[in-house]
N, C-alpha and C positions, 0 to 999 in steps of 0.2 A: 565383621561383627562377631563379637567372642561373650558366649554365656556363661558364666558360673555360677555354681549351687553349693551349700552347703552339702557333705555327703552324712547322709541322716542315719546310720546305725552307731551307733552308743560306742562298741567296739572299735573302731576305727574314727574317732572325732576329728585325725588331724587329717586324713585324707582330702583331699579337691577332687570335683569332678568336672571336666571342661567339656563343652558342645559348641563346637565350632560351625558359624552358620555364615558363607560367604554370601557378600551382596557386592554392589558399588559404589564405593565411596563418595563421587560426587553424585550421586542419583538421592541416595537415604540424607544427605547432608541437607540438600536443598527442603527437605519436611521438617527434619528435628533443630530448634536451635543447639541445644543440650549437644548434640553430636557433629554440629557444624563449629561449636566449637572447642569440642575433643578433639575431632580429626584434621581443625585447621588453627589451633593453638598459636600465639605468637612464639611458647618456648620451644614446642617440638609441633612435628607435623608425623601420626600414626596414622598404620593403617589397622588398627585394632581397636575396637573399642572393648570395654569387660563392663558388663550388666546383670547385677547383682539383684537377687531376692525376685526374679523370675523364672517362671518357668517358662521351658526349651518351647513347650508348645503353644503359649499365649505369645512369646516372640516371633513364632511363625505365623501366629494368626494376624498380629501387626503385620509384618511385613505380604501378608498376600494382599494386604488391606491398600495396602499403596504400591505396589506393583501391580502391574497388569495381568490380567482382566481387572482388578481391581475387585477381590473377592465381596459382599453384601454386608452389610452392616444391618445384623436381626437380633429380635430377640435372644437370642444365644449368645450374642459377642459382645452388643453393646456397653453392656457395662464394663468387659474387661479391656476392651478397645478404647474406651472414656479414660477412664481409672492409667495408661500408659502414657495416652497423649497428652493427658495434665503433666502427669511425671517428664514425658519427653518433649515437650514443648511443642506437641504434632497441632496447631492450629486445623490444617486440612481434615485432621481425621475428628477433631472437635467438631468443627461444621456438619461432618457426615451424620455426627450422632446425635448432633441438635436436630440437625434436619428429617432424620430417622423420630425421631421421638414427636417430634410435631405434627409430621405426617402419620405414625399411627395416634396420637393421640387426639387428632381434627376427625378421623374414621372411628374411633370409640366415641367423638361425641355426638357426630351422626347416626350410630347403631340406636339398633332398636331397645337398648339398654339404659338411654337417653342422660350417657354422660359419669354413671356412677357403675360401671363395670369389674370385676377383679381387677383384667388386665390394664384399666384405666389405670388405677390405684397403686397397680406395678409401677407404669411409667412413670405418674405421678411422683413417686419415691425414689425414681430416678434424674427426675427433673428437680424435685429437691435437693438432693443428696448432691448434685452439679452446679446447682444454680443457675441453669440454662433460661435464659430471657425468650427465645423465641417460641419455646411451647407454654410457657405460661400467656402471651399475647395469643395464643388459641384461645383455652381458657378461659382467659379474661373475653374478649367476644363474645362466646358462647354464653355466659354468664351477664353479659350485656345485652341480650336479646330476652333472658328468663323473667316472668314475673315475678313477684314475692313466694308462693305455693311452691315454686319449683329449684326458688330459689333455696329454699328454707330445707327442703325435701332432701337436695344435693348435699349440705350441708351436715345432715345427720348421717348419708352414705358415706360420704369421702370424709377419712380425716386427714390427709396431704395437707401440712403445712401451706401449702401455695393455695390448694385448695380453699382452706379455708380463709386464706387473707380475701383471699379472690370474691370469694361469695360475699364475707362482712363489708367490704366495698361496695359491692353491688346492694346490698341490703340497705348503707347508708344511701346510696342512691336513689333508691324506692322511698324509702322513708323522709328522704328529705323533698324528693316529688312531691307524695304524699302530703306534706305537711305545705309546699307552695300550692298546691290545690286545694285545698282548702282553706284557704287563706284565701286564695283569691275568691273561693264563694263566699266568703263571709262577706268581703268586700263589696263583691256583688249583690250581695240580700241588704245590706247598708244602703248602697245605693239607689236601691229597689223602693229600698223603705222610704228613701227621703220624696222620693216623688210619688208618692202612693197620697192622692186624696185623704186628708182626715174626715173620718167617719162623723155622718151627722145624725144623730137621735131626734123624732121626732113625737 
């Protein structure tokens, strides 16, 4: 696995600057399609692959990310660990960060902050900004369970696009309750009414 970077002083534009980061070939292939099939090509077969418009140290943080120990997927990384495996076709390390994101974001809506926290708001921005389906089916739950008040409440905190779709769903939910229930009392005081003795004046 071979890095290169633009070398960024003005003075010397045509310079390269190379960092050479070994790993093995059929280990990293098996994660990336993007590099399985660089390095197993039907015209040639390298052992080099060159990866452009990264930096030396977000590629080491990928690769600690799928080597063992298998370094943590936190708020520190996620997004630049997201942000590679869309580019490198890394499905595994996609999941990690779905999963990551769900899992704190199911503990913000448990805290006693009840759902509309900063750090919600971060991940929410992250789950938009990815389009991630499994922490928005949090959300949506959570959001399933809220009355109107808290519905409405959430809605002025969080602007997260998701957020918001999430709540007006819920909202027509309530609303359309709302509106079968009373319907049905109406129906019920109709009913009511037809068996109800007519009044007799004496």
């Amino acid at each position: 696995l071979c890095y290169r970077s633009g070398w960024e002083k003005a003075v010397r534009p045509q310079r390269i600057r190379f960092t050479e980061l070994y790993v093995h070939k059929e280990y990293v292939s098996q994660f990336s399609k993007n590099w399985k099939k660089d390095l197993y090509s039907d015209e040639k077969s390298t052992s080099t692959l060159l990866i452009k418009g990264r930096k030396v140290d977000d590629i080491k943080e990928l690769l600690q990310c799928i080597y063992p120990p298998f370094k943590k997927i936190d708020s520190d990384n996620c997004e630049r660990i997201m942000e590679m495996a869309l580019e490198y076709k890394i499905k595994h390390l996609q999941d990690r960060v779905a999963l990551y994101l769900k899992e704190e974001l199911d503990q913000q809506i448990k805290s006693k902050y009840g759902g509309a926290s900063n750090i919600m708001m971060d991940i929410l921005q992250k789950v938009d900004r990815f389009e991630l389906d499994e922490p928005r089916e949090v959300l949506a739950n959570w959001y399933g369970k809220q009355n109107t008040s808290k519905v409405r409440d959430a809605m002025n905190k969080v602007t997260s696009p998701t957020a918001v779709c999430l709540a007006t769903q819920r909202m027509n939910v309530l609303d359309r309750k709302l509106r079968e229930a009373e319907k049905k009392n109406k129906d019920l005081e109709t009913k009511l009414a037809a068996f109800m003795p007519t009044a007799q004046y004496f």
